[in-house]
N, C-alpha and C positions, 0 to 999 in steps of 0.2 A: 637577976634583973627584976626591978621592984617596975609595975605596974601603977601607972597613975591616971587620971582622966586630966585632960586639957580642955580649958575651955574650947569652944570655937567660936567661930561670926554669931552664933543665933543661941548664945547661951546653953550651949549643952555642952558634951565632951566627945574628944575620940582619942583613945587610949593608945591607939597607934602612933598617933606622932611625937615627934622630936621636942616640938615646940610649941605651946601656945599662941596664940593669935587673935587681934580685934580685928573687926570688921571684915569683910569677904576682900578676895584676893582680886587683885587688877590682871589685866592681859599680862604685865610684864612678869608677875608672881607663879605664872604656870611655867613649867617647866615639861620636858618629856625624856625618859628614860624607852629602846625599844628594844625588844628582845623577839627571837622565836623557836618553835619547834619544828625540826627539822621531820622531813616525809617519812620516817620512819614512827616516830611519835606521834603523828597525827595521825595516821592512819593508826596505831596505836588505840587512841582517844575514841574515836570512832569505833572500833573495835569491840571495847572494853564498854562502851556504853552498850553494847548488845547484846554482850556477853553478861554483862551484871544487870540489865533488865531497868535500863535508866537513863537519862541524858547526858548528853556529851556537857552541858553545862552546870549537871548536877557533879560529875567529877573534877569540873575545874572549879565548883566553889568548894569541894574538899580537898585540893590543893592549893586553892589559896589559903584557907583552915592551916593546913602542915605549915605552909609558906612563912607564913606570918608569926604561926607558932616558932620555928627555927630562927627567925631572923629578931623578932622585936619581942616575941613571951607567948605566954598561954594565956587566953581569954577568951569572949566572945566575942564575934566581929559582927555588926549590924551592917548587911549589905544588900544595898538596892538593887535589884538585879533587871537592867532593861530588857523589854520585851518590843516586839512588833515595830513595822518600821518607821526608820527615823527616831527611835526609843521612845514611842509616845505612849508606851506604859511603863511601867516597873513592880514590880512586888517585893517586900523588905521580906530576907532570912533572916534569919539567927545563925552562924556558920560558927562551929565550936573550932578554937584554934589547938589544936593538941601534940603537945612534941612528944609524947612515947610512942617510942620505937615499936612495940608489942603490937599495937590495932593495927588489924588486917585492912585492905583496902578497902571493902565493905562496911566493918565500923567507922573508917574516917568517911563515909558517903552516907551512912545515918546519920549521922553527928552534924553535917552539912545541912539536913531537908528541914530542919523546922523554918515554919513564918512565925513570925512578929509584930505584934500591932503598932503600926507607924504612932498611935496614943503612948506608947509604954517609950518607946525610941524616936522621938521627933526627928533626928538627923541620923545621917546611918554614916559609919568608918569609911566605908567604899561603894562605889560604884559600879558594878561588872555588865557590861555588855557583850555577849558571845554571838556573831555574824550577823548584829544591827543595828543599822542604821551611822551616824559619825560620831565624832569623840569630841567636835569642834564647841568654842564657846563657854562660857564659862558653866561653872558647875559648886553645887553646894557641896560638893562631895571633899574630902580632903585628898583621897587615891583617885582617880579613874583608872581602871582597866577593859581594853578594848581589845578584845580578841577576833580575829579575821580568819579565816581558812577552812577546807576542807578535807576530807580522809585522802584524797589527791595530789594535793601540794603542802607545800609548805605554811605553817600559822604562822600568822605575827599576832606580837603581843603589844601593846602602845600601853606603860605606865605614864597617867599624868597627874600632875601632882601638884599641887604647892607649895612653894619654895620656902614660904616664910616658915613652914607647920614642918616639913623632914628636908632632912638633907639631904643630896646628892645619892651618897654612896650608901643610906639607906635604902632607898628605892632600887639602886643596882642590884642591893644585894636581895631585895626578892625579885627581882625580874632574872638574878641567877640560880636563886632554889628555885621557883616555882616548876622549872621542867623536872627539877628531882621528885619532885614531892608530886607531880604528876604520874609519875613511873612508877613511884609506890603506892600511888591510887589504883593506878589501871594494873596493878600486877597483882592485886588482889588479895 
């Protein structure tokens, strides 16, 4: 699979999508894909952040990394990662997408931690928020991913997207790796 950059709304690129696109997307252009992990995986998650000396959000951007890797190629993913509530911060990674089988969970969780200076990357691939605040509203982002839950019950996962930029059954198909590529995160 050959790797290209797509324009987007604000003149820059995101290599993950389907398709090119002018102008930012309307209400009727978002779309949602939802998936989850079931109480064994989450408590899982939790677990493994404890166990590898790290955050439980620090392992779900290096499975989004595999995710993305498996489903659309290898690159780097520029992703803004919301913080505090109501998401009224964020800080931009660098999150390495890497499909060899060989790196241990802990390589694909170094590979994950770099920042990036919003100056080098003006617009970032995705958007990840892990237990804050909503997902509602539009967004510069072309992926949003909104993750909900605790080592207790059950996660949910809300991909949102725009319609014009991937299709459908792309987005399925990482909102169906991503618990794989979770499991070979946290299993180290």
């Amino acid at each position: 699979m050959s790797v290209s950059v797509l324009p987007d709304a604000y003149g820059t690129g995101s290599w993950i999508a389907d398709y090119g696109t002018v102008g930012p997307p309307v209400a009727s252009d978002i779309a949602t894909v939802s998936s989850s992990f079931d109480d064994v995986l989450s408590a899982e998650l939790h677990g493994a952040a404890i166990a590898m000396d790290c955050t439980a959000e620090e392992l779900l951007l290096a499975a989004l990394g595999r995710t993305v890797a498996r489903t659309i190629g290898e690159g780097t993913l520029a992703v803004d990662v919301a913080s505090g509530p109501e998401r009224a911060g964020s800080r931009r990674v660098a999150v390495a997408c890497l499909g060899h089988r060989g790196l241990s969970g802990a390589e694909l969780l170094a590979a994950a931690r770099p920042r990036i200076d919003r100056d080098d990357h003006p617009s970032a691939d995705v958007s990840l928020a892990y237990g804050v605040g909503t997902c509602a509203g539009q967004s510069e982002h072309p992926l949003v991913v909104r993750i909900d839950g605790d080592a207790e019950s059950t996660t949910s996962v809300l991909w949102r997207f725009d319609s014009r930029r991937f299709d459908q059954c792309t987005v399925q198909e990482l909102a169906e790796q991503f618990p794989l590529a979770l499991i070979e995160v946290t299993s180290g």
